[in-house]
MARBA-3410 file (N, C-alpha, C, O; in Angstrom, 1 decimal):
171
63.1,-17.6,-149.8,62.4,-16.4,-149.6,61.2,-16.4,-150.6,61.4,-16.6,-151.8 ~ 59.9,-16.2,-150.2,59.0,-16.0,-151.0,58.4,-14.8,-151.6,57.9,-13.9,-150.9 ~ 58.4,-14.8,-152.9,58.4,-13.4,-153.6,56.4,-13.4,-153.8,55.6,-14.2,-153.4 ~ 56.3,-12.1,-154.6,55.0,-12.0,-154.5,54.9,-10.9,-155.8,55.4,-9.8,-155.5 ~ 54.5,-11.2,-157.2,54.2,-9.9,-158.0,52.9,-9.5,-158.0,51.8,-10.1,-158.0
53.4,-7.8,-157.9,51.9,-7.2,-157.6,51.6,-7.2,-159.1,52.4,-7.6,-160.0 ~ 50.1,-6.6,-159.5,49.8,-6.3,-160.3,49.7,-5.0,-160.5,50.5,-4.3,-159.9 ~ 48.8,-4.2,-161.3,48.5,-2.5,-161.3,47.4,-2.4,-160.6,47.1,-1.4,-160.1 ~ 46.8,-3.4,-160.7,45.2,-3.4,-159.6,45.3,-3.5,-158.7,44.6,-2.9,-157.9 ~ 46.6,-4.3,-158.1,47.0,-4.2,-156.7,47.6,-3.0,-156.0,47.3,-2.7,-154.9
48.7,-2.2,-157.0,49.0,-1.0,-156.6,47.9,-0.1,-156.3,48.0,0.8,-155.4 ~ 46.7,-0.2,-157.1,45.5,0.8,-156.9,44.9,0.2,-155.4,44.5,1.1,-154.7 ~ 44.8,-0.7,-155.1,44.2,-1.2,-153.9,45.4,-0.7,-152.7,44.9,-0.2,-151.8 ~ 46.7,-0.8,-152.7,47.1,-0.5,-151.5,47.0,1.3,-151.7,47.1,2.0,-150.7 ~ 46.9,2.0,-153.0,46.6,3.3,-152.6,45.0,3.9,-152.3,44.6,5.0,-151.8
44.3,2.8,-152.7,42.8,3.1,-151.8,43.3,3.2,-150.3,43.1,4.2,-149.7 ~ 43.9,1.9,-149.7,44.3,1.5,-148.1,45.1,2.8,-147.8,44.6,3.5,-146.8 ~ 45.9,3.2,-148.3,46.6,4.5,-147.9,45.7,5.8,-148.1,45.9,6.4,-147.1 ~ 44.9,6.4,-148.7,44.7,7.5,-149.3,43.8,7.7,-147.6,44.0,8.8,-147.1 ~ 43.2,7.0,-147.1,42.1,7.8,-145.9,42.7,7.7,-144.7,42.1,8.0,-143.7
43.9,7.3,-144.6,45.2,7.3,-143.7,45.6,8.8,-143.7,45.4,9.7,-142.9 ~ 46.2,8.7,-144.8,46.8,10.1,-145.5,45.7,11.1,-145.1,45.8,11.8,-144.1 ~ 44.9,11.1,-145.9,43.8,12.5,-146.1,43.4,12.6,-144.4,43.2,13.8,-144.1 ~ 43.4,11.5,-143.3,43.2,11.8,-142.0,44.2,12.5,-141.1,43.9,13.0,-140.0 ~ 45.3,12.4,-141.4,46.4,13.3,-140.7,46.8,14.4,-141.6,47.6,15.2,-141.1
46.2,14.8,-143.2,46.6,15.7,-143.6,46.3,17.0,-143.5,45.7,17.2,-142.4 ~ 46.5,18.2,-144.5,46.8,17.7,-145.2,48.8,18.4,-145.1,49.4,19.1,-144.3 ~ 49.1,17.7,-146.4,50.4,17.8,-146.5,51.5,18.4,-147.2,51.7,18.1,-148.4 ~ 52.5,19.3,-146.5,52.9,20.8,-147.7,54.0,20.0,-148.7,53.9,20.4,-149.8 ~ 54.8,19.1,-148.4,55.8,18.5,-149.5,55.8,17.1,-149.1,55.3,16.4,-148.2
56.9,16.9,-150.2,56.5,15.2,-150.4,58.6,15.1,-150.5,59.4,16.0,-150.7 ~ 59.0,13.8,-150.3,60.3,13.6,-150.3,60.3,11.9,-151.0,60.1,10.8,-150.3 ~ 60.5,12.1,-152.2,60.6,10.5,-152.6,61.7,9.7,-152.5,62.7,10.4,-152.8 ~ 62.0,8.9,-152.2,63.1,8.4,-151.9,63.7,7.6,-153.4,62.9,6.7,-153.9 ~ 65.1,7.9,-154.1,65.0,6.9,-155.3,65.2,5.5,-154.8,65.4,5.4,-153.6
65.3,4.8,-155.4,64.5,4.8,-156.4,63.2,3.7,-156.2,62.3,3.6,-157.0 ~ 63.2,3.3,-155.5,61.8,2.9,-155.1,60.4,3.4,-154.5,59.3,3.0,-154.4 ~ 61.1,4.7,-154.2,60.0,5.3,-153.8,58.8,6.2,-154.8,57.7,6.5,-154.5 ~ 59.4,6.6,-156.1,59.5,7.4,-157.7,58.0,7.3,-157.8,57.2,8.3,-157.6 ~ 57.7,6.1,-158.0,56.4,5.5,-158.6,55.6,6.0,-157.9,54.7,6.8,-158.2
56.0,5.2,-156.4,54.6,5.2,-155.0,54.5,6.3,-154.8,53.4,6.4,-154.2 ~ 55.2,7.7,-155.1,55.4,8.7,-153.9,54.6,9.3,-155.3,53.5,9.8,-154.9 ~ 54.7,9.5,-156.8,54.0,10.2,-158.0,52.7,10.0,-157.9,52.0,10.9,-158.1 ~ 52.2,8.6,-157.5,51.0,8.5,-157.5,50.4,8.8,-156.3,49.3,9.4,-156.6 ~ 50.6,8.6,-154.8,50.4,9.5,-153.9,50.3,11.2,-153.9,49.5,11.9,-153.3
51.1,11.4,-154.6,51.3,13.2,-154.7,50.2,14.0,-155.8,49.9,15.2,-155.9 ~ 49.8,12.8,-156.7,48.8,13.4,-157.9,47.3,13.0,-156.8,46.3,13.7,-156.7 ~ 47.4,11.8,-156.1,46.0,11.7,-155.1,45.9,12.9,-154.6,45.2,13.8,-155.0 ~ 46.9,13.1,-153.4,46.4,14.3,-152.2,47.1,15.6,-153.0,47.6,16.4,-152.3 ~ 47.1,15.8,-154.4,47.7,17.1,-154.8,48.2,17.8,-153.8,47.8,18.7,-153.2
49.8,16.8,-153.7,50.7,17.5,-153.0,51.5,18.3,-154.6,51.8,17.8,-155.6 ~ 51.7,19.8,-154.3,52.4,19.9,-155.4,54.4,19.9,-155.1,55.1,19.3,-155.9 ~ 55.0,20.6,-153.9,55.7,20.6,-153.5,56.8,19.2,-153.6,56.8,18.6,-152.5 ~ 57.6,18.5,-154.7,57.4,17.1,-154.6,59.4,17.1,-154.6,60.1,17.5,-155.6 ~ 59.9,16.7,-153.7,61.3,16.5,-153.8,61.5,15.5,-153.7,60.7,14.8,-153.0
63.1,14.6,-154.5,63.8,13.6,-153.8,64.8,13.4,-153.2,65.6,14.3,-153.1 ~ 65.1,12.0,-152.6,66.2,12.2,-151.6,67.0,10.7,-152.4,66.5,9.8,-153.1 ~ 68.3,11.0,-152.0,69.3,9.2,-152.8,69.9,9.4,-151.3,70.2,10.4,-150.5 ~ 69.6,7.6,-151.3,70.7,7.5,-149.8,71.4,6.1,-150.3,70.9,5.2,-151.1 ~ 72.7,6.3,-149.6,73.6,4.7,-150.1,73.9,4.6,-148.5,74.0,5.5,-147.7
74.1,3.2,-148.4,74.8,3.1,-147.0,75.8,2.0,-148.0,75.4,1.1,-148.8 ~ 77.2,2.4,-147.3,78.0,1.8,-147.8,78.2,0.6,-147.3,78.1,0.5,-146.1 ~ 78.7,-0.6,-148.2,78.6,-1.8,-147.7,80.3,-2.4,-147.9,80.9,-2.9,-148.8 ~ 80.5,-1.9,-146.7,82.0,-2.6,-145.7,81.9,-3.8,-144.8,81.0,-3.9,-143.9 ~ 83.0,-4.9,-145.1,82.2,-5.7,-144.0,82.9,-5.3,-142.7,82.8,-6.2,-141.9
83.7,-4.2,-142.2,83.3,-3.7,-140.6,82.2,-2.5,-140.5,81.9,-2.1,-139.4 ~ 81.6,-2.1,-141.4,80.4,-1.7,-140.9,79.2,-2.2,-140.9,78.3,-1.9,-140.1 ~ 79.1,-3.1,-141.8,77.6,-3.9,-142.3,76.5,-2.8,-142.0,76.5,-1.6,-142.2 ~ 75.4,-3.7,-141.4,74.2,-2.5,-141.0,74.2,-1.7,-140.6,73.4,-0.9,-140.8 ~ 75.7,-1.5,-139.6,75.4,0.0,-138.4,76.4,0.9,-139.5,77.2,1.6,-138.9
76.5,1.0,-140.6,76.7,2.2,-141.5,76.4,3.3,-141.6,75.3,3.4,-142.2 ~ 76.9,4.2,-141.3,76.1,5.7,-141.4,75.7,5.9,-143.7,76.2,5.5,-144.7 ~ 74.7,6.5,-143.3,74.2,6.8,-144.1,75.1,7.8,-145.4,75.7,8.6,-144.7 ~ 75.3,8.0,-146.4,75.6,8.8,-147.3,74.3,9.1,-148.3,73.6,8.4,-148.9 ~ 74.3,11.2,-148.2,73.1,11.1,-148.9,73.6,11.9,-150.0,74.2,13.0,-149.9
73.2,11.2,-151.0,73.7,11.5,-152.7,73.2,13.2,-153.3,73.7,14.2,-153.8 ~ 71.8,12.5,-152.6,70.8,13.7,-153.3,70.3,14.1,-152.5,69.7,13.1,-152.1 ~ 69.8,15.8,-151.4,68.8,15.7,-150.2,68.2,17.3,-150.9,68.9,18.0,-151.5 ~ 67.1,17.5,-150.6,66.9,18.9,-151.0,67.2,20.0,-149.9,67.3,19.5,-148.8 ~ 67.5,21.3,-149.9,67.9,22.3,-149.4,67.0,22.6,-148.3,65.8,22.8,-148.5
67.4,22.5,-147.1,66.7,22.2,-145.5,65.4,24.0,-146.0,64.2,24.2,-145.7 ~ 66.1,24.8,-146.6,65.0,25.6,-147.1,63.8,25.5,-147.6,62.9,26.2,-147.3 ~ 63.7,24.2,-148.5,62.8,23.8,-148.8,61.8,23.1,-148.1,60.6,23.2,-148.4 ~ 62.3,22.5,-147.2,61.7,22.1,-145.7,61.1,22.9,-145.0,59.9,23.0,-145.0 ~ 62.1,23.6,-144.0,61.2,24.1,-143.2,59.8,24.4,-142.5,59.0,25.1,-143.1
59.7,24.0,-141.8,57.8,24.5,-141.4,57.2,23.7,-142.6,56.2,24.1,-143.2 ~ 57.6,22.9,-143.0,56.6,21.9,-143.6,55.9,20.3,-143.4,56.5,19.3,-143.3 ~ 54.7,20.4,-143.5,54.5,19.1,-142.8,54.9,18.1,-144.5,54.4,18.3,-145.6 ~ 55.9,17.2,-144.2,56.7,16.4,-145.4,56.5,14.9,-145.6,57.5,14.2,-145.4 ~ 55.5,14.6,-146.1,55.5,13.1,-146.2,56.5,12.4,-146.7,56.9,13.2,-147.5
57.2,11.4,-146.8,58.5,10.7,-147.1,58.1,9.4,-147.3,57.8,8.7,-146.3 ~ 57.9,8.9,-149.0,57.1,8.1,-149.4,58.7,7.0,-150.1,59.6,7.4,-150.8 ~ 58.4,5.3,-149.5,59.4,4.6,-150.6,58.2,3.6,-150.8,57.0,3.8,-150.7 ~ 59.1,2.4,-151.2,58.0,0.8,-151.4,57.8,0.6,-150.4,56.8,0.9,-149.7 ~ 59.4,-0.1,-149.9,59.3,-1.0,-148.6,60.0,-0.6,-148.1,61.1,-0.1,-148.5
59.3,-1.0,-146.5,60.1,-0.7,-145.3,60.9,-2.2,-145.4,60.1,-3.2,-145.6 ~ 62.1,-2.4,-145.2,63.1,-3.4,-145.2,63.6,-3.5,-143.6,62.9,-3.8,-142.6 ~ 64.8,-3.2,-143.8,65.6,-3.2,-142.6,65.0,-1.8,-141.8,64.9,-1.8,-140.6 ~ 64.8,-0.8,-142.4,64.4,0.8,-142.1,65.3,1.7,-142.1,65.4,2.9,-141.6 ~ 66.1,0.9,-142.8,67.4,2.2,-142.5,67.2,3.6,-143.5,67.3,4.8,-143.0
67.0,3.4,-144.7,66.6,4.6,-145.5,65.5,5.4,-144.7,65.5,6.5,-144.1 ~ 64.5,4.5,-144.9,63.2,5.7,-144.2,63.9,6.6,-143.1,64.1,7.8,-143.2 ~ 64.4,5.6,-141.6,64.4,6.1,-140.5,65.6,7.4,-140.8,65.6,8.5,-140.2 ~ 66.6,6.9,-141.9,67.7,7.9,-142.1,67.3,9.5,-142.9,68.0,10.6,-142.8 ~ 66.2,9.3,-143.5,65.8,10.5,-144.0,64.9,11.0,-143.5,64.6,12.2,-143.9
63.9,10.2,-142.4,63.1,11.1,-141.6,63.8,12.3,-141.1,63.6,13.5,-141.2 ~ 65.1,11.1,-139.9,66.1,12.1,-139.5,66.6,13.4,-139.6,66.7,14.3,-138.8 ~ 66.8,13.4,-141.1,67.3,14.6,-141.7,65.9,15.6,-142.2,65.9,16.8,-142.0 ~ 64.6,15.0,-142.9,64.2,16.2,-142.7,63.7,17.0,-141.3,63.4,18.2,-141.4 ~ 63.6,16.4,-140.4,63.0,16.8,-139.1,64.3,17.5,-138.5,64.1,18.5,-137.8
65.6,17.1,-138.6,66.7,18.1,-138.3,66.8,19.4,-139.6,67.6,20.4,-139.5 ~ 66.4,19.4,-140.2,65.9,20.4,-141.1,64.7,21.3,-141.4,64.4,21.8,-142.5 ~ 63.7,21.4,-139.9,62.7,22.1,-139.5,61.8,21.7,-140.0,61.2,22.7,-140.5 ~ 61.2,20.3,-140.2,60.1,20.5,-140.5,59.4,18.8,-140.5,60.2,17.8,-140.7 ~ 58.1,18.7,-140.3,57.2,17.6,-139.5,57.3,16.8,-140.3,56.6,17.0,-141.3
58.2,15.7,-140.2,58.2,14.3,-141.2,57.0,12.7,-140.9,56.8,12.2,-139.8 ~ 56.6,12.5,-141.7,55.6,11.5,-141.7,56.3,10.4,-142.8,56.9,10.6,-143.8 ~ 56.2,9.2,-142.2,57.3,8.2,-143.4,55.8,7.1,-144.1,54.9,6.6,-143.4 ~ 56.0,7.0,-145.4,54.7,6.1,-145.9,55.4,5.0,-146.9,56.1,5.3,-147.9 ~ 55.1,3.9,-146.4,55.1,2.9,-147.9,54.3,2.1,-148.0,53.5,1.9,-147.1
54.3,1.4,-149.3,53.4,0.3,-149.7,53.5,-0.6,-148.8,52.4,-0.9,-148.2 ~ 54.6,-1.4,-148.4,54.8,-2.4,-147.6,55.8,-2.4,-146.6,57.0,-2.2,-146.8 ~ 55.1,-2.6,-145.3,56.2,-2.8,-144.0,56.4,-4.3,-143.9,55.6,-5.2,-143.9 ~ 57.8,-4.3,-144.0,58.1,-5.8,-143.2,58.8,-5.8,-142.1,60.0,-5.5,-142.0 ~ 57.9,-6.1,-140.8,58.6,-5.9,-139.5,59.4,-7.1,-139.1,59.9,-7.1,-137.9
59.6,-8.2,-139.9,60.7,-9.2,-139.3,61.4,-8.8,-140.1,61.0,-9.7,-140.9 ~ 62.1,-8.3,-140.7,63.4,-7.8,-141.4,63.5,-5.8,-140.8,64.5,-5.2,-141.2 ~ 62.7,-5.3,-140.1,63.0,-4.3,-139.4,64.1,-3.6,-138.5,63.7,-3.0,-137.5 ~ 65.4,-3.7,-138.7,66.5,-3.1,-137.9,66.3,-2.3,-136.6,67.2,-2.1,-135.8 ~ 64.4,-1.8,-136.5,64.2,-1.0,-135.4,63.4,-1.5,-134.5,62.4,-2.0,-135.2
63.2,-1.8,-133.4,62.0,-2.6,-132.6,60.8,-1.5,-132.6,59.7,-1.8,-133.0 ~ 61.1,-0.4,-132.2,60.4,0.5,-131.7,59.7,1.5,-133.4,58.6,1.9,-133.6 ~ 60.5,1.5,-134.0,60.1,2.6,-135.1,59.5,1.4,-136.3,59.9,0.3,-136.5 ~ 58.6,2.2,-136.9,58.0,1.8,-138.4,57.7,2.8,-138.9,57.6,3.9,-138.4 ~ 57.3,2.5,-140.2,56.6,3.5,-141.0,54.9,4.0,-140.4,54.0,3.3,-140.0
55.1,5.4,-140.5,53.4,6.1,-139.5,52.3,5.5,-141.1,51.1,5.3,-140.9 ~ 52.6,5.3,-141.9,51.7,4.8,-142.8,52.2,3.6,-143.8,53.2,3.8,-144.5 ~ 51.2,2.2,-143.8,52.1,1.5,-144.8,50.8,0.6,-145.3,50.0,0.1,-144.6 ~ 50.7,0.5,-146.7,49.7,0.0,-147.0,49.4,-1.8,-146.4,48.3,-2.1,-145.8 ~ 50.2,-2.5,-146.5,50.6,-3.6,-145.8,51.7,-4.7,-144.9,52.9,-4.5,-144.9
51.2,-5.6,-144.3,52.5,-6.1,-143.8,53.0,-7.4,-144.9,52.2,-8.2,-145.5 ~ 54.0,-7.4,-144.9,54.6,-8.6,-145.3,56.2,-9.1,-145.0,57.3,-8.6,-144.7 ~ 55.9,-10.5,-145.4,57.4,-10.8,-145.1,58.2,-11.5,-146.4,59.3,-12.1,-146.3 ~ 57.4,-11.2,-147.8,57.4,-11.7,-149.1,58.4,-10.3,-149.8,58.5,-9.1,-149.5 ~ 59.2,-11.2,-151.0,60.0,-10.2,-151.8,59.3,-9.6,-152.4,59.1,-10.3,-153.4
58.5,-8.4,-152.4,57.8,-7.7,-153.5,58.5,-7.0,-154.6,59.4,-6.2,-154.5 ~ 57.5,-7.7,-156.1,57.6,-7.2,-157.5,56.7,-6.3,-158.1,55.7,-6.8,-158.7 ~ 57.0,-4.8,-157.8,56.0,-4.2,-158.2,55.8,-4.6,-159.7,56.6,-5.4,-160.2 ~ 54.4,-3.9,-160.5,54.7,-3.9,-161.8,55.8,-3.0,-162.7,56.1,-3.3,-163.9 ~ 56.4,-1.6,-162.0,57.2,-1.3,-162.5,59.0,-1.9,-162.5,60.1,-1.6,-162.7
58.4,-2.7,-162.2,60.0,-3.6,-162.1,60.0,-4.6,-162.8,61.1,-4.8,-163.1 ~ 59.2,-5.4,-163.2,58.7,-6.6,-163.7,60.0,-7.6,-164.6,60.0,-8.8,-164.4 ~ 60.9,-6.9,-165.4,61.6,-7.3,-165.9,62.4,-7.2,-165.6,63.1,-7.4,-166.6 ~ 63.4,-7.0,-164.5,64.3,-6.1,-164.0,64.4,-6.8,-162.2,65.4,-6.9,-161.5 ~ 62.8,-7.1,-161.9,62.7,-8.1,-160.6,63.1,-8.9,-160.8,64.2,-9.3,-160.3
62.1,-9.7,-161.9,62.3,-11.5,-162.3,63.3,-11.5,-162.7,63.9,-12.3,-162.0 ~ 63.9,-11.1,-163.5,65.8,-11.9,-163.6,65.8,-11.9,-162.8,65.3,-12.9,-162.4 ~ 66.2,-11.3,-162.1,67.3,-11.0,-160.6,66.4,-11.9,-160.0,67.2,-12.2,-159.2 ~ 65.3,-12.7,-159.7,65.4,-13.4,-158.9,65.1,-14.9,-159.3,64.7,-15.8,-158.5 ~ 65.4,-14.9,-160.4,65.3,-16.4,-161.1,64.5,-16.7,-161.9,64.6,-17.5,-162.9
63.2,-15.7,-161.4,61.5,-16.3,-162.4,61.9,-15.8,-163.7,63.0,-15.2,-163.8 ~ 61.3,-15.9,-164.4,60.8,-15.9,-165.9,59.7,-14.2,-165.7,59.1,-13.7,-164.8 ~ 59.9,-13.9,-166.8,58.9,-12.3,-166.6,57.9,-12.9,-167.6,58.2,-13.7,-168.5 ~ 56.7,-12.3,-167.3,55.3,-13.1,-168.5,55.5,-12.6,-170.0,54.9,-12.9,-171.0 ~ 56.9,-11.5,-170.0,56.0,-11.2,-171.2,57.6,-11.6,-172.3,58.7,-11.5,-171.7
57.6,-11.8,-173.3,59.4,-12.3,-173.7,60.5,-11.1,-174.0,60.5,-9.8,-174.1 ~ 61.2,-12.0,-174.0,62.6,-11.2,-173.6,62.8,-10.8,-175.2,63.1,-11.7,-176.0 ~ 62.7,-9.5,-175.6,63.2,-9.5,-176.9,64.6,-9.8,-177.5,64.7,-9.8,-178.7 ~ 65.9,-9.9,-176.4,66.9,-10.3,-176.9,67.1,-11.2,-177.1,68.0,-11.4,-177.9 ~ 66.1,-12.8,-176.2,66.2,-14.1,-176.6,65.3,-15.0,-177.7,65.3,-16.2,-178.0
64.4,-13.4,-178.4,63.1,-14.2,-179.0,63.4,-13.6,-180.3,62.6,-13.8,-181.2
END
């Protein structure tokens, strides 16, 4: 698999790509971040289009091997369908992966009255679980492991590289 670390200049570039996306279908009454990858993307989106309205959602899908992918969802954390309502809700993570989070919490806020819009940094439609559905906004396509910069130390272990900057428990 080929990975790809962004930098913070990069993050500023896919929120230039998103912001006239956004500001063209907006604007927008709440925001729904998804943890934990969505935290970052979804703070700095919400201080752009001063969304003030700003909730999060935790979803697990449990990993059984008779369920694998077609697992229903468990959601940890969801805000009070009150809080929804009649609101148009953007639903911001990184990546679109398989799509199971996004598509699972769109689900739920739009059964919870109110116009869901799904956004990430990056779609990857060959690992997509859905033929038909994607993210309505995504700053790029890829089919690369993305390392934002807030992960940096915490990516690279986990996937073998070295992080640029040292490890203070080995130095």
């Amino acid at each position: 698999m080929r990975h790809k670390l962004l930098s913070w200049d990069d993050v500023d570039k896919l929120i230039d790509l998103l912001l006239p996306q956004l500001q063209g279908v907006g604007p927008f009454d709440a925001m729904i971040m998804i943890t934990r990858g969505g935290i970052v993307p979804g703070g700095l989106l919400a201080e752009a289009l001063n969304i003030q309205h700003v909730l999060t959602a935790a979803v697990d899908f449990p990993s059984t091997d008779e369920a694998q992918l077609m697992a229903w969802p468990a959601f940890l954390q969801f805000p009070d369908s009150r809080l929804l309502v009649n609101r148009r809700t953007l639903i911001v993570d990184d990546v679109w992966g398989s799509g199971r989070t996004s598509t699972a919490v769109r689900g739920r806020v739009q059964a919870a009255g109110a116009e869901p819009f799904t956004c990430v940094f990056h779609f990857n439609p060959y690992r997509s679980l859905f033929s038909k559905a994607k993210p309505d906004f995504y700053g790029e396509i890829t089919d690369e492991y993305i390392v934002y910069p807030w992960e940096v130390d915490r990516g690279l272990r986990g996937i073998g590289m070295r992080s640029p900057l040292p490890d203070p428990e080995t130095s």
